[in-house]
Each structure stands twice: as structure tokens, then as C-alpha cells.
N, C-alpha and C positions, 0 to 999 in steps of 0.2 A: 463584365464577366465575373462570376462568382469564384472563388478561391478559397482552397480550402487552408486550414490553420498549417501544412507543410508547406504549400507552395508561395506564403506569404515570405514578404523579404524586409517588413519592413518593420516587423514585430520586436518588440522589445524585450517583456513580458506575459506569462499565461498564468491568469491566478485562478485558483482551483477552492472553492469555500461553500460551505455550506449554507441554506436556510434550516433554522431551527436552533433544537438544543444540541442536536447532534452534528459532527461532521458527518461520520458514516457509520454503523453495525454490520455494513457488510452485507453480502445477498442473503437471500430468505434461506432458512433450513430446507426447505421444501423445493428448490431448488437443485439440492445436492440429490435427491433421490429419484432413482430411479430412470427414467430414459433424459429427463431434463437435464442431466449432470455433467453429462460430456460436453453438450453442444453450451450452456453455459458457461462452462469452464472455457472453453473456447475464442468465444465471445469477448468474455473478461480479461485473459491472459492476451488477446489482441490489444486492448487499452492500453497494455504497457511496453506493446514495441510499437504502438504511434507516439507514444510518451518519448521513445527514447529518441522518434524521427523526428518530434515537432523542432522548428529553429529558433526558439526563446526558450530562455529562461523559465522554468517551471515551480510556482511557489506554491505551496500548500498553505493555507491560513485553519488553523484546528481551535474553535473556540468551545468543543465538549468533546462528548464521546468517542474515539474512532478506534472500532473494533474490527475484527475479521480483515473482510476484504476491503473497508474504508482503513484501515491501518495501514494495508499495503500500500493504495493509491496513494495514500498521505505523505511515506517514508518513500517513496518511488518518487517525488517530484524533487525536485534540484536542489529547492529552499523550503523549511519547516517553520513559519512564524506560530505561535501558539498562544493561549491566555491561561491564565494561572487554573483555571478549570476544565482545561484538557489534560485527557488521559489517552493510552494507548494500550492495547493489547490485542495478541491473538489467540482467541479460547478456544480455537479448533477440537484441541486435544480432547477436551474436556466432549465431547464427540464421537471421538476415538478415528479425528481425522487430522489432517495437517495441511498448513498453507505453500501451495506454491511457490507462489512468488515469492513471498519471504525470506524461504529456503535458500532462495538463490540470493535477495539480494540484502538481509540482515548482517550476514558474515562481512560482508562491503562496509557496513555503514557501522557496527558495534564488534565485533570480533564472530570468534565461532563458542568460546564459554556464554557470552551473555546470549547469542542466539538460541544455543540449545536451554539456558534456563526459562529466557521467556516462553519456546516453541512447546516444550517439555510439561512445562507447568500452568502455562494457560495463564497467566497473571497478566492480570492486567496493570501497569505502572502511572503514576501519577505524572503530570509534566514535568516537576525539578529532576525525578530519574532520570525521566526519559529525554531531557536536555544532557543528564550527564551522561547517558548512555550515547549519543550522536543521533541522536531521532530528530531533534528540533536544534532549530539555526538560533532562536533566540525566544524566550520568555516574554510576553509583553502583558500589563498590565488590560483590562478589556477598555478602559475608559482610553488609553491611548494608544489603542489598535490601530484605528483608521489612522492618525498622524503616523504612525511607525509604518506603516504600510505603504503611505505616499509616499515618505522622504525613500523607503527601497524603489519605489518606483522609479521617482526623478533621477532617484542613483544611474538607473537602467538606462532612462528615455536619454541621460546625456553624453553615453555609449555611441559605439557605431552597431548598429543592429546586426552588420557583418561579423564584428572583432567574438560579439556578444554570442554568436550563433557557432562559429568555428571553435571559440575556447570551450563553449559545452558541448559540440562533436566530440571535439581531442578528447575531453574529460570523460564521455562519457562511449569511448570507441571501446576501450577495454573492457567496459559492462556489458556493453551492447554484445560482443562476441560470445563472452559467459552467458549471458542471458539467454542470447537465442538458442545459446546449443546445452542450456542445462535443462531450460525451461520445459524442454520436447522430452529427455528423459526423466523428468523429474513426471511428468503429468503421465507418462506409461507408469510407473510407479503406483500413481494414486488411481490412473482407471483399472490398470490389470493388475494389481494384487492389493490394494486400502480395499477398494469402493466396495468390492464383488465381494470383505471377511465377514464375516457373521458382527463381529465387533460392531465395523463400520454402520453397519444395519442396523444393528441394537442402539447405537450412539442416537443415527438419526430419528428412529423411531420416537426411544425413550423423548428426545427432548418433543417431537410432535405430540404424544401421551402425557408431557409434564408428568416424569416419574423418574426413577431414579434410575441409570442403565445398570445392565448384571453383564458383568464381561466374561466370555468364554474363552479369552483370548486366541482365535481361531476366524 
């Protein structure tokens, strides 16, 4: 019988990594616009209250790039291992939109000043910030990625898969509650009164036109 990654009991850990140079950039511009935006957002914003149901340990491994909505996935997983050539940001702004999830779950992991400077100014941070900001669990060198990955592993497998799954319940009972219930006002937010501003339209356009946007702020 097939079983899906919640109903497993006997899992330890979930690592989450990319192929390539990137972790993630996050979904396509062209995505946000137009009828595809809501049902998208949707979609996505589902990924992270299965995140918060799965019963292991959630490690993100970030060996480049992770912007937009792979920044989210990445700081949304339990554990952040990283190599000296990851970076993090979310450039929404630079758009004239803003992230979700973030919103809700940056102030958790960095305060509410660092939040509003990253969210506000679109910057993107290099790993040693974003190690000191609480983004990543640890720096690792890329030549001793894979060893530093396994010994977290063995850490885990020599756990009770039970003890391991209830202490990230408990840890994460308090998110889960914020989450569910900021997440649903936060996204009225961004479909009934971001998506629908003249801005927001000019932001998406402009970057599909590769031009520079003109803000009406309106």
C-alpha cells in the first residue's frame, strides 16, 4: 500500500535540494498575472501547511540562488544548511508586490526590523548575513556538504522517529496556528487590493517588457 509523506511513521528526515546552480527564483512573473494568480497562489501557499503536517524533520540544503518563493520554501523548512555561495532574498517589491508567506513567517525566524528591511528593499543577502540574520542553521563549505549532511542525518536516524516528530509538532503548534489564520488574511490583502493597483500591473508588465516601471502609486 502506497503512503503518502504524512502518513509515514517511520521517517526521520525530509531534505528538500535542488538540481542546478540555483536552489529556487521562485515562480515565473507571468504567473502573478492575470487569471493565473489566485489559483497559483493557492497552490503554493498549500505547500506550506503540508510542510507544517509532514512528521520529520524538514532540512533545506541552499547551494546558490534562492529568491522569491524558493526563499520562502527554504526559511519555511525546520533546518537551513547552506554553502558559502548561497544567497537569499525576496525582490517582490522591486514589482510592486510582496510575499506572503514571508510576511507571516520572517518575524518568527529574524525579528519584525530585519523583516521589514529585507521585505521593503528587495535585497538580496549573502549567506554569512543571512546565517546571522537566523535564515540558515549552519555555513558549510561545498567540498564538505555531502559529509556535513550525513552526520545531520545519522544525528536523526539514531532518534525515535516518534520523539523526533512530536518535538516538531510542539515546535511548530504555535506557527501552525499564526500561519493558518494570517496566511488567509494576508492573501485577501494581496488578491483584493495589491493585485487589482495600477502599480501592481505596471510592476508585472514593466519586468515582462524588460523596462523600467513608472509608479503611479495608485
Amino acid at each position: 500500500m502506497h503512503l503518502t509523506i504524512r502518513e509515514e511513521k517511520d521517517l526521520h528526515a525530509l531534505v528538500i535540494r535542488a538540481e542546478g546552480k540555483a536552489f529556487s527564483v521562485g515562480a515565473s512573473v507571468e504567473d502573478h498575472m492575470g487569471e493565473k494568480a489566485e489559483p497559483m497562489f493557492h497552490v503554493f501557499h498549500k505547500m506550506f501547511h503540508l510542510l507544517v503536517e509532514i512528521p520529520c524533520p524538514t532540512i533545506a540544503v541552499v547551494e546558490g540562488a534562492t529568491l522569491g518563493g524558493g526563499c520562502e520554501l527554504a526559511t519555511f523548512c525546520d533546518m537551513v544548511y547552506a554553502t558559502e555561495k548561497a544567497t537569499f532574498g525576496q525582490p517582490e517589491i522591486h514589482l510592486g508586490l510582496f510575499p506572503p508567506v514571508s510576511i507571516v513567517a520572517f518575524p518568527w525566524i529574524t525579528g519584525l526590523n530585519r523583516t521589514m528591511e529585507l521585505l521593503l528593499t528587495g535585497e538580496t543577502i549573502d549567506v554569512q548575513k543571512a546565517y546571522e540574520w537566523g535564515f540558515v542553521n549552519r555555513i558549510v563549505p561545498s567540498e564538505q556538504l555531502e559529509e556535513t549532511l550525513q552526520e545531520l542525518l545519522n544525528h536523526l536516524k539514531n532518534k525515535s522517529a516518534l520523539a523526533l516528530s512530536l518535538t516538531r509538532k510542539a515546535v511548530r503548534e504555535a506557527m501552525a496556528v499564526n500561519f493558518a489564520s494570517a496566511i488567509g488574511k494576508i492573501e485577501q490583502i494581496y488578491f483584493r487590493e495589491l493585485i487589482p493597483s495600477k502599480d501592481a500591473q505596471e510592476g508585472l508588465r514593466s519586468f515582462v517588457e524588460k523596462r523600467k516601471p513608472v509608479w503611479t502609486n495608485a
